[in-house]
Each structure stands twice: as C-alpha cells, then as structure tokens.
C-alpha positions as CSV (number, residue, x, y, z in Angstrom):
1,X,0.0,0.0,0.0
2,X,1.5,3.4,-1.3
3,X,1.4,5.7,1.8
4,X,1.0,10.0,1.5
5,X,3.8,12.0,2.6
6,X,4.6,12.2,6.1
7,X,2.8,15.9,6.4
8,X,0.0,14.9,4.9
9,X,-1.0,11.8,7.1
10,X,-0.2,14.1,10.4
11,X,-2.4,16.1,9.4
12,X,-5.1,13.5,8.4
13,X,-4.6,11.6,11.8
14,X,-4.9,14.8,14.0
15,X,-8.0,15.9,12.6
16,X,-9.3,12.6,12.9
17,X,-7.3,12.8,16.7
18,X,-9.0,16.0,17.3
19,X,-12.8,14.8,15.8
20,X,-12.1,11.3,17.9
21,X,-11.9,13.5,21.2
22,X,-14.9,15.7,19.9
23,X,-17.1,12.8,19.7
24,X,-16.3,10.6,23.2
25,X,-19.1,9.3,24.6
26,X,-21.8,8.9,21.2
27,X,-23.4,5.5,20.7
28,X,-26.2,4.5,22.5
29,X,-24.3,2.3,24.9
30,X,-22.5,5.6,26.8
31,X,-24.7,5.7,29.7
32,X,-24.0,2.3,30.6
33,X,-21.1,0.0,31.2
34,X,-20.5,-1.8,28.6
35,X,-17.7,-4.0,30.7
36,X,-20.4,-6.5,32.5
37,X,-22.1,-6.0,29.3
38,X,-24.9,-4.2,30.5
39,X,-25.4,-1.9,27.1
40,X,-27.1,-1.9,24.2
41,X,-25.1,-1.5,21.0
42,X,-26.9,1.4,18.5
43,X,-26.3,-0.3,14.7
44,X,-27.4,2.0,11.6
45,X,-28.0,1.1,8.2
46,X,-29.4,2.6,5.0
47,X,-31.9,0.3,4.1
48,X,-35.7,0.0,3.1
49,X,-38.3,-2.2,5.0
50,X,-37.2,-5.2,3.0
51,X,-33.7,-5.2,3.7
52,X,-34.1,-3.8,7.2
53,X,-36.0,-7.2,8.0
54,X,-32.9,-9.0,7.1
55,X,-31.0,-7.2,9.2
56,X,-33.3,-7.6,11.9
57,X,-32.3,-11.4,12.1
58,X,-28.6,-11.1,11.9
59,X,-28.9,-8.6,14.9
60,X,-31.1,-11.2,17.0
61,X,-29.2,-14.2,15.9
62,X,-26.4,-12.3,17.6
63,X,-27.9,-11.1,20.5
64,X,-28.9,-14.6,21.2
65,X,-25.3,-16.0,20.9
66,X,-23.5,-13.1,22.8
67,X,-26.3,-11.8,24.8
68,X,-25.3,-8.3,23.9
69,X,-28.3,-6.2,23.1
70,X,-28.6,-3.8,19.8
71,X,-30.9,-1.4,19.0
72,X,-31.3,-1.9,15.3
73,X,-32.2,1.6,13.0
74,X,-33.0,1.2,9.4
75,X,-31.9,4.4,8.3
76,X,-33.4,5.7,4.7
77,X,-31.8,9.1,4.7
78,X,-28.5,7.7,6.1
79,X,-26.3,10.6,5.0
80,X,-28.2,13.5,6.4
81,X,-29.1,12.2,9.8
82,X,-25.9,10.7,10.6
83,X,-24.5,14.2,9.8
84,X,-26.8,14.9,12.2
85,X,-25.5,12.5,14.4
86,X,-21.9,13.8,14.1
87,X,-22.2,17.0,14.4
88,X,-24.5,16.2,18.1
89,X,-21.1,13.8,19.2
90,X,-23.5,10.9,19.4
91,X,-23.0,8.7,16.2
92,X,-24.5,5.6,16.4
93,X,-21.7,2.9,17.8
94,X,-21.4,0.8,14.6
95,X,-22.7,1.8,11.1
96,X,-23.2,-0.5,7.8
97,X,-22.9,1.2,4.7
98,X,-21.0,1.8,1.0
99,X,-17.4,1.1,0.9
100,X,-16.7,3.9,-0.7
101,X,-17.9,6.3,1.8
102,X,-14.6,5.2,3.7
103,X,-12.2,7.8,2.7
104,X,-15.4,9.9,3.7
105,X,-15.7,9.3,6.9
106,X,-12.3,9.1,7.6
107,X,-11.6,12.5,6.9
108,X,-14.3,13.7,9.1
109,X,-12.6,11.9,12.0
110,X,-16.3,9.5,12.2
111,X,-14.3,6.0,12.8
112,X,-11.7,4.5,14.3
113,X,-8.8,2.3,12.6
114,X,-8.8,-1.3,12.4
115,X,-6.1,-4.0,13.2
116,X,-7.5,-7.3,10.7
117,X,-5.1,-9.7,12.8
118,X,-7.0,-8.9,15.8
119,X,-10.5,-9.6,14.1
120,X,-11.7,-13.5,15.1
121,X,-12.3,-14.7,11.5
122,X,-10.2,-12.5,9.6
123,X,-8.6,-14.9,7.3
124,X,-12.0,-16.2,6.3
125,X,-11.7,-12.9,4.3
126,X,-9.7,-12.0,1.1
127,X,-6.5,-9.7,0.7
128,X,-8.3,-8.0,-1.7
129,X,-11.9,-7.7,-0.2
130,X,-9.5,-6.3,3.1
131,X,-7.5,-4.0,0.8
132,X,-11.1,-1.2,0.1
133,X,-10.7,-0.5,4.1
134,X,-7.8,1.0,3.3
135,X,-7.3,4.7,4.2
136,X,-4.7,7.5,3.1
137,X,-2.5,6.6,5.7
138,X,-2.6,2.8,5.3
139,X,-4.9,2.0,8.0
140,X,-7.4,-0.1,8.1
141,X,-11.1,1.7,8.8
142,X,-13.8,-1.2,8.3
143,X,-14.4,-4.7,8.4
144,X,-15.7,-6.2,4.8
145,X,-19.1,-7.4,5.2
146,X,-20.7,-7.3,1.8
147,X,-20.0,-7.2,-2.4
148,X,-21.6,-7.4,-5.4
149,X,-20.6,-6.4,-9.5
150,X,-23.2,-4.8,-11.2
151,X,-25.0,-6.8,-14.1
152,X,-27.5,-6.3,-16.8
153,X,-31.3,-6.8,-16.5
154,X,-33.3,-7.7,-19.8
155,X,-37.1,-8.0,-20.5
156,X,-36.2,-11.6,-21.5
157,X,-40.1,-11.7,-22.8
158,X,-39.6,-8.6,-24.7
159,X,-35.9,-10.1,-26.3
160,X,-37.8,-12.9,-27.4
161,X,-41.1,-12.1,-28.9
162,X,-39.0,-9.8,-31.3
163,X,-36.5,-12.3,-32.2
164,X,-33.2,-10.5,-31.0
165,X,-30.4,-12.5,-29.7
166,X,-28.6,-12.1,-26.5
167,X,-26.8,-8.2,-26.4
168,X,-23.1,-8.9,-26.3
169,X,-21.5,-5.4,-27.0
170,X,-22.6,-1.9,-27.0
171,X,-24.1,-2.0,-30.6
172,X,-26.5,-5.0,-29.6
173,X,-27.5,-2.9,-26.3
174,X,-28.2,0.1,-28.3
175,X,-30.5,-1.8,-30.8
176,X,-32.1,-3.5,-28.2
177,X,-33.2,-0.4,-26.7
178,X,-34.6,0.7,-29.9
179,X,-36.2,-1.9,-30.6
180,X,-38.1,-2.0,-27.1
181,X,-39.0,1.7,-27.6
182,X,-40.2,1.1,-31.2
183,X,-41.2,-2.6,-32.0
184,X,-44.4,-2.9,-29.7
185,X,-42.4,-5.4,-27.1
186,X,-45.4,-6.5,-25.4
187,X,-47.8,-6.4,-27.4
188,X,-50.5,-4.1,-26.5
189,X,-50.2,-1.7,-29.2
190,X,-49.7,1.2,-27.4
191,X,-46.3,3.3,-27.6
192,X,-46.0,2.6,-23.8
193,X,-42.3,0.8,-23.9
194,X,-38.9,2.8,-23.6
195,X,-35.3,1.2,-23.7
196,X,-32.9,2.2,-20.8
197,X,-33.6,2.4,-17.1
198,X,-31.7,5.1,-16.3
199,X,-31.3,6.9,-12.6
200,X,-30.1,10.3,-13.7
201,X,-30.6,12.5,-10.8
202,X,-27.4,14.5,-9.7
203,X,-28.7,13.5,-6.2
204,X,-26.1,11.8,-4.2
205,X,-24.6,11.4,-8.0
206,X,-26.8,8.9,-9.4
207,X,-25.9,9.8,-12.7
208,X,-22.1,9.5,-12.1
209,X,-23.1,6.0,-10.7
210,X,-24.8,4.8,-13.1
211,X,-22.3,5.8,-15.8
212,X,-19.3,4.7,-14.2
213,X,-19.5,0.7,-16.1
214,X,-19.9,2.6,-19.6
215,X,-17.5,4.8,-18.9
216,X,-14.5,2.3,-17.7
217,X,-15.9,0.0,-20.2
218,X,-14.9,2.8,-22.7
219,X,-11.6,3.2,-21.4
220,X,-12.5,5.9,-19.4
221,X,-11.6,6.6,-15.5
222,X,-12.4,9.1,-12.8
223,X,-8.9,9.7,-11.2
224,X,-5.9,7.6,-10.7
225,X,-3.7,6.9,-8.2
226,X,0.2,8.6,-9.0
227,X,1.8,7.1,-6.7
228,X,2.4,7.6,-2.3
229,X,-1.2,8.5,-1.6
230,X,-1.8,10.6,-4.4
231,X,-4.4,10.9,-7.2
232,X,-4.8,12.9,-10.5
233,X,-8.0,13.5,-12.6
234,X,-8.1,11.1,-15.3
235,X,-11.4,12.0,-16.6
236,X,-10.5,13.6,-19.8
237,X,-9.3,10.8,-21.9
238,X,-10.5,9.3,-25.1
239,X,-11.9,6.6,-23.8
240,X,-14.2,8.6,-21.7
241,X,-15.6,10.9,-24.1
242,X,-16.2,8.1,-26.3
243,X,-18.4,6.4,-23.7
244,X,-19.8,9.7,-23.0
245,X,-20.7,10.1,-26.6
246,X,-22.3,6.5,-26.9
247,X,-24.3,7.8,-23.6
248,X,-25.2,11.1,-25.2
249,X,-26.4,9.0,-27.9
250,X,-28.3,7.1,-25.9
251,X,-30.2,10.0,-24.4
252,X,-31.0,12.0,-27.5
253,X,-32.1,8.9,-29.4
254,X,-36.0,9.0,-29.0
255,X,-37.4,5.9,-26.4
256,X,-33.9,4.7,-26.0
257,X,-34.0,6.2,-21.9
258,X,-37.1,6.7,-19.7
259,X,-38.9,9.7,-19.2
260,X,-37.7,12.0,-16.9
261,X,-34.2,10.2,-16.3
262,X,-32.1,13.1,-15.6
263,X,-34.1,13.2,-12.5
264,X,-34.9,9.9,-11.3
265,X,-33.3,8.5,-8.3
266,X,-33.3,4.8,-7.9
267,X,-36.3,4.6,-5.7
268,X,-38.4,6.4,-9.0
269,X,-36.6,4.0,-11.8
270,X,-39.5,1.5,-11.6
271,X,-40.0,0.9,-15.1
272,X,-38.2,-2.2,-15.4
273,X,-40.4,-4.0,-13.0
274,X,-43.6,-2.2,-13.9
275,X,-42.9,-3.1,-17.7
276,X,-42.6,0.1,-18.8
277,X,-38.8,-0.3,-19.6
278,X,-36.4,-3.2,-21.0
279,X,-32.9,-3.1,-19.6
280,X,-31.5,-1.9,-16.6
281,X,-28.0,-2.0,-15.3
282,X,-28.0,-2.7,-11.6
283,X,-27.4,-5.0,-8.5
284,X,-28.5,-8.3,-7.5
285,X,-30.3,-7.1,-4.9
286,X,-33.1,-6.6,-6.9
287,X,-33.4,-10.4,-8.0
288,X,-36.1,-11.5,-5.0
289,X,-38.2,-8.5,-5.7
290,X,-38.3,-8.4,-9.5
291,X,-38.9,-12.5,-8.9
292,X,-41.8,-11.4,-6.9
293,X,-43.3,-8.5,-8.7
294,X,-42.1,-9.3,-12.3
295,X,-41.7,-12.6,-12.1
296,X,-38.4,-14.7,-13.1
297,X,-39.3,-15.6,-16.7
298,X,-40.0,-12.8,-17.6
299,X,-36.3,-11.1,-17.1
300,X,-33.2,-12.2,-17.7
301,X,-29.7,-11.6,-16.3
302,X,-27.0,-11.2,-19.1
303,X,-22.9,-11.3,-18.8
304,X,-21.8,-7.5,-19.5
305,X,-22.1,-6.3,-23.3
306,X,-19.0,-5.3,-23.9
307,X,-17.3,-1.4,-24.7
308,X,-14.7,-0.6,-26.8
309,X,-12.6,-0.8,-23.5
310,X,-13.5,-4.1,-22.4
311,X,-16.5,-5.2,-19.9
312,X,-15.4,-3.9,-17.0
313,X,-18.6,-3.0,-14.7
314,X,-19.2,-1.1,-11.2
315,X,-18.3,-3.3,-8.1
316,X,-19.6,-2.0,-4.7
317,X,-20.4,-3.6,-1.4
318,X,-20.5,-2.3,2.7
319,X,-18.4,-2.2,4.8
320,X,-18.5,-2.6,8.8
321,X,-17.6,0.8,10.6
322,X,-16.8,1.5,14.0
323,X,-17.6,5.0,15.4
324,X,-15.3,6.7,17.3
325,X,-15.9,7.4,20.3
326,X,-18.0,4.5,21.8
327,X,-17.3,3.4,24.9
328,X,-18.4,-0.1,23.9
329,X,-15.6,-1.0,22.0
330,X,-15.0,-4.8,23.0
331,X,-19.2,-5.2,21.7
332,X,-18.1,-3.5,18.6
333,X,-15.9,-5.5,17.6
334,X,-17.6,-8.6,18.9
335,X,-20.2,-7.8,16.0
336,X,-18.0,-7.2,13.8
337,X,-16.6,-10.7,14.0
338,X,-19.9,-12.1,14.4
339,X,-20.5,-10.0,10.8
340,X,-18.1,-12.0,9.1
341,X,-18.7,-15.3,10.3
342,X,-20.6,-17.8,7.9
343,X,-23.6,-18.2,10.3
344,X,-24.2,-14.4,10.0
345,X,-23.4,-14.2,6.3
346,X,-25.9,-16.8,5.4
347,X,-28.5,-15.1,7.4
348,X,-27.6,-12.1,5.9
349,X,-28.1,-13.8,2.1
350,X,-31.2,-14.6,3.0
351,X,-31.0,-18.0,2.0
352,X,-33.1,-19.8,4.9
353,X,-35.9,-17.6,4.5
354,X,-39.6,-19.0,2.7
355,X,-40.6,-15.0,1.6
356,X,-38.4,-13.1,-1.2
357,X,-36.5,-11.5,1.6
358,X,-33.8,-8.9,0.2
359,X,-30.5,-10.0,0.9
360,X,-28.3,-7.6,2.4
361,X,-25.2,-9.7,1.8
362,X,-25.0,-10.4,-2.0
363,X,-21.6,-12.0,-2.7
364,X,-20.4,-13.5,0.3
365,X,-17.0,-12.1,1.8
366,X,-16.5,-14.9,3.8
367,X,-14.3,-17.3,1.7
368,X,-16.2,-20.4,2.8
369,X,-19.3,-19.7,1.5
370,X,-20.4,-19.5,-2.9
371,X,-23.6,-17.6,-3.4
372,X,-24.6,-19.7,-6.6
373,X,-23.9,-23.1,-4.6
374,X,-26.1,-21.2,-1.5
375,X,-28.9,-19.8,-3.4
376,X,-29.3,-22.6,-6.0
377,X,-29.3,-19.8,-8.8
378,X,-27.2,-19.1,-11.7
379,X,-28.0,-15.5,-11.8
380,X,-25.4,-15.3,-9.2
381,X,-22.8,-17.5,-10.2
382,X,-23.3,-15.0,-13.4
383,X,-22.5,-11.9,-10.5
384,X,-19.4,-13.9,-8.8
385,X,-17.9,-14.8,-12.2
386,X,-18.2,-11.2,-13.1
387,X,-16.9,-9.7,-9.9
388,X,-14.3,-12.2,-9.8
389,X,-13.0,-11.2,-13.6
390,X,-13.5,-7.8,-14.5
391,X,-14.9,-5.3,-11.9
392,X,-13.7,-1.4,-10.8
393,X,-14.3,0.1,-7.6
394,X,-14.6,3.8,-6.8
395,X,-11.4,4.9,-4.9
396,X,-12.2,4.6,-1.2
397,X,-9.3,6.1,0.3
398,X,-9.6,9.3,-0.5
399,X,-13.8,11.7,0.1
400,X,-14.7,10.1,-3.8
401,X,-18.4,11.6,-2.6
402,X,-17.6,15.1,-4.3
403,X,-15.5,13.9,-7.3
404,X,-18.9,11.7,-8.0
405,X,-20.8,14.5,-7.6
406,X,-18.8,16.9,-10.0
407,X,-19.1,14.4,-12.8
408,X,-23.1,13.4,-12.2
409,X,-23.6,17.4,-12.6
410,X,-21.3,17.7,-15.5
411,X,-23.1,14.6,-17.2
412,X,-26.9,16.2,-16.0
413,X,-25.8,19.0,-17.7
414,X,-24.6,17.9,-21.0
415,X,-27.4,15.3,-21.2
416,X,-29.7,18.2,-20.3
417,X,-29.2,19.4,-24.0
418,X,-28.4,17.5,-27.2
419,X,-26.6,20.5,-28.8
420,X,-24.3,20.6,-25.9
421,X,-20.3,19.7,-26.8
422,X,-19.0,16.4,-24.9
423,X,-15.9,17.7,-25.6
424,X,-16.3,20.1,-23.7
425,X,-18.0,18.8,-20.8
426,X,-15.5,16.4,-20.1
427,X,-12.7,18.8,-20.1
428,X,-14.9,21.1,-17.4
429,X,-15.6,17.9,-15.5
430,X,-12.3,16.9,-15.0
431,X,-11.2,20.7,-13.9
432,X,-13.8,20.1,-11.7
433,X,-12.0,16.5,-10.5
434,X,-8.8,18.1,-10.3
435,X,-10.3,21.1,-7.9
436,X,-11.8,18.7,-5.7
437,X,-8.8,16.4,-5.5
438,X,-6.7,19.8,-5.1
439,X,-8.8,20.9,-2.4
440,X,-8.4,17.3,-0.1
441,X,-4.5,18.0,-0.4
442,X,-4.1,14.4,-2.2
443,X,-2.8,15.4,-5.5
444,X,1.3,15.3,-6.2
C-alpha cells in the first residue's frame, strides 16, 4: 500500500485525533457500562423495510449468541441524519454502509482504525476484499461485510417475442433499446415501452453512478492513483468521451432512456419492473423483488455487453464501521466478527428464508461460503464470475463523494441538452476532478 507523505498523514490523523476526542461518549451504549455487558449497541443502516427485516435477524441471531443487546435503526436518509449525528457527538456505535464512503468518513474523523489480525475470522476474508478498508495513511477503517458487480437486467419476454439475440456489445445494447422503444415489445399496441432504465438525478450522484460501467468499459476513468497516496483527474481521456458520446447518444435517441431520467433516483426508476422499460444495469439485490413482482421468466440476467474498453462494470459492497468514540468497544468488535462469520453471512443472504426476503449480503466475503452453490441460482454464479474477472471500484481512500458528484452534474448537464459539446463537458468535468482532489491536499 502506497502511503502520503509524512505531512500529509499528520495532518489527516490529527484531525481525525481531534474529531475522535470531539465525539467521546456517542453511541447508545455511553450511559452504561458496557464492561459487565450491561449496554445496548446502536447499529445504523441505510436500508428500506425489505432489507431492514434482514438485518433484523442477523442482529437477533447475535444477541442470542452473545447476549449483547442492539438497538437496530434502518436508516433511509442515512447521509443526512448521521450528519446529524456527528455533528450532536452521538453517532450511532457501529454503522453499515458503502465502501466507498470510507475515505469519507475518515476525513471527518467518524471511525476508528482497524487491526484485521485482531479480528476472530479474519482470514475467512480476502487480501483484496480487506485491501477497500484502506485509508490514506494505510490504516485499516472497516471490516468487509458485503459485495456485489453490477450486471445487466433484460425483459427476456420482450428479447424474445421480437427475435433478437442475447446483447453482447454496446451495438447489440443500443438496438435493443430501440427496438423495445419502437417494435411494440409486449404487445398491447400502445407506444408505452422505452429502452434504458436510467437513474439520472445529480442527487447523491446517481448519474455518475450509473455511468461509471460505460464509462471504464470505454476506457475511461475518474482519477488515478500517482503514486504515495496521491491521485490525479483522469477523466479527460478518449476513452471517456467516447463512452460519454455512446451515452449522449443514448439519451438523444427517442425511447432509447425513460422519461424524466435526468431526475430519477433509484427509488423512482421503476419501469423495469412495472414493464414500462427493458434493460436496466444494476445489483443483484433486486433479483427476489423483480422475482416477486415481475416474475423470473420474464427477465433475464445477461454477462456484460462489452465497450470498446472491455466489460469492466461497477463493483460495490458495505463495509462494517466502528464509530469513534464509543465506549463499547469490546461489543463493537464482537459484531464485527460475528459480521463476518458464515452463520451471520448466510442469514444475511437470506438463503433460509420461505418469503423473497432482500439479501443484504449479495456476494459473500466470507471465503467459505459461494452464493450460486447457496442460493441454488445461476443468476449469481453470473454476478461472482463477473466480480471475480472484470470489476472497478470507486477509490475509497480518498472523500470520492464530491468527485462523483462533479461528474453526475457535468453529465446532468450535457445530457440536459443534445446540442451541448462532450468535448467540452469532459474537459470542465475533470477541472472540476482536479479542484476537488486539489482541495483534499491528495494530488502530487
């Protein structure tokens, strides 16, 4: 691991010193004494009913093996309210959520570092899946606890009444979204169908999110590292604006995206499972709802088309995080163990369970277990193949939040307008890259 320059990581560690101090005694367990294990452990996620239920059994199926108590928030408007949190000193004492926002929260002084040797189970989890809690400074700052590549949903009906083959490259993807936007898909004889699913919004960069697989399967990138903790913006590329341009396309071909993309959030791109919509790059963690509402023959889950730069796609997952300043530290990281064990993975798949529970675990980072052999479904031996060949992760080291942000308002803006110059827009969206990265004190 490449570490900043000496200056550089005094200053990161005595802000995060000086935050630390700030924020002793948060977490719900501060009033008691956690020692004779008399508290309760407060445990944040951002997650809907359906996941939240999920979690809801991992938490009692450790309470009843440690008898330490948790009180359990499903937190929908995570960001805000554990601003909120922070900024009273009294985060919650463990958090689950994106690995990505690492390098966030970090640099905001919200969690304390991480010694994997001194995690029980630790070797039950990979180099590399331990290597995205990384920080700046070469610390460790979370526990793995979930991942998952993003993959391609298709209206297998639609494919199929039309007589089009299986998508394999950008070309294929393209004509299949005209051809679900023009053809009469299903039937009814109404122009009602549209191509792309497409979250758009620049809210918490959606756009930049969605983007991300086209644009590193175009031979694009966001920034890249240079070397002893330091990045550059490498937005402005050829590969990129060629993605860009294929996404441009995209948008100013009639049908071939949703209405009112540019600002839908996830939670309003419901076309795909309302049949409004063919083809939608996303996670797995939609398979048990789109089984139940769709239904599973009626979609299909296809290896990535591929770009001009290969089929790279967006890999995310979550990562375990310990506040700082709890006093229950010994309970923290008793869950955290408990987190990566293969009793509280499997729970956490939501393989056991009779309903279409959503998992909150998708691929497994515990090394004994194989979500396809689990879940009895090729649709995610299809995700593990893909994460396990060609996936790219957001940098998680450094506050990536704002750098996705720039670009999702530079796309939302070009897309806005099909007269508008990609050229152009990539050049100002990788200024704005290099400002941001300028402004963290992580460029050379």
């Amino acid at each position: 691991m490449r570490r900043p320059s000496t200056a550089r990581t005094t200053t990161i560690l005595l802000a995060s010193s000086a935050l630390l101090a700030g924020l002793t005694g948060c977490g719900s367990g501060s009033d008691s004494d956690s020692a004779d294990g008399g508290g309760t452990l407060e445990v944040w996620t951002r997650s809907g009913p359906e996941a939240a239920a999920t979690y809801e059994r991992v938490f009692e199926a450790f309470t009843e093996e440690t008898g330490i108590q948790v009180d359990y928030q499903a937190v929908q408007e995570f960001d805000t309210q554990i601003q909120s949190r922070a900024a009273a000193r009294d985060l919650p004492d463990v958090f689950i959520n994106d690995s990505a926002a690492l390098g966030t929260y970090v640099s905001q002084g919200w969690v304390v570092p991480v010694d994997p040797e001194s995690i029980s189970g630790h070797d039950l989890v990979s180099d590399a899946n331990w290597d995205v809690t990384v920080g700046l400074d070469g610390e460790h700052y979370g526990i793995p606890f979930s991942r998952q590549a993003f993959v391609t949903f298709v209206r297998k009906d639609w494919r199929e009444q039309l007589g089009l083959p299986v998508p394999e490259t950008w070309d294929d993807i393209s004509a299949l979204a005209d051809a679900f936007a023009t053809e009469d898909p299903d039937g009814n004889g109404d122009d009602d169908t549209y191509g792309m699913v497409v979250p758009g919004s620049t809210e918490r960069g959606y756009l930049a999110w969605w983007a991300s697989s086209y644009i590193w399967q175009g031979g694009g990138d966001f920034v890249t590292s240079t070397g002893d903790g330091t990045y550059e913006a490498a937005f402005d590329s050829s590969g990129t604006r060629e993605a860009v341009s294929w996404i441009q396309e995209q948008f100013c071909t009639t049908g071939h995206v949703q209405p009112g993309a540019l600002t839908a959030t996830t939670a309003d791109s419901t076309q795909f499972v309302e049949g409004r919509a063919g083809i939608y790059v996303t996670g797995p963690y939609n398979f048990a709802s789109y089984d139940e509402q769709l239904g599973s023959d009626l979609f299909e889950v296809i290896p990535t088309p591929a770009g001009p730069g290969g089929t790279a796609t967006l890999a995310e997952g979550e990562n375990v995080y310990l506040a700082a300043g709890s006093d229950m530290t010994e309970e923290q990281q008793r869950l955290a163990e408990y987190l990566i064990s293969a009793d509280a993975q499997r729970i956490a798949m939501a393989v056991d369970t009779t309903d279409n529970s959503q998992p909150v675990v998708r691929l497994p980072v515990n090394t004994d277990l194989d979500a396809g052999e689990l879940r009895d479904d090729e649709r995610w031996n299809l995700v593990q193949e893909q994460y396990d060949t060609d996936v790219r992760t957001f940098p998680s080291a450094i506050d990536f939040t704002p750098v996705k942000q720039a670009v999702a308002e530079g796309l939302n803006i070009l897309l806005s307008d099909c007269g508008n110059d990609v050229g152009e827009a990539v050049t100002s969206i990788n200024e704005a890259i290099t400002a941001e990265l300028e402004a963290q004190d992580v460029t050379q």
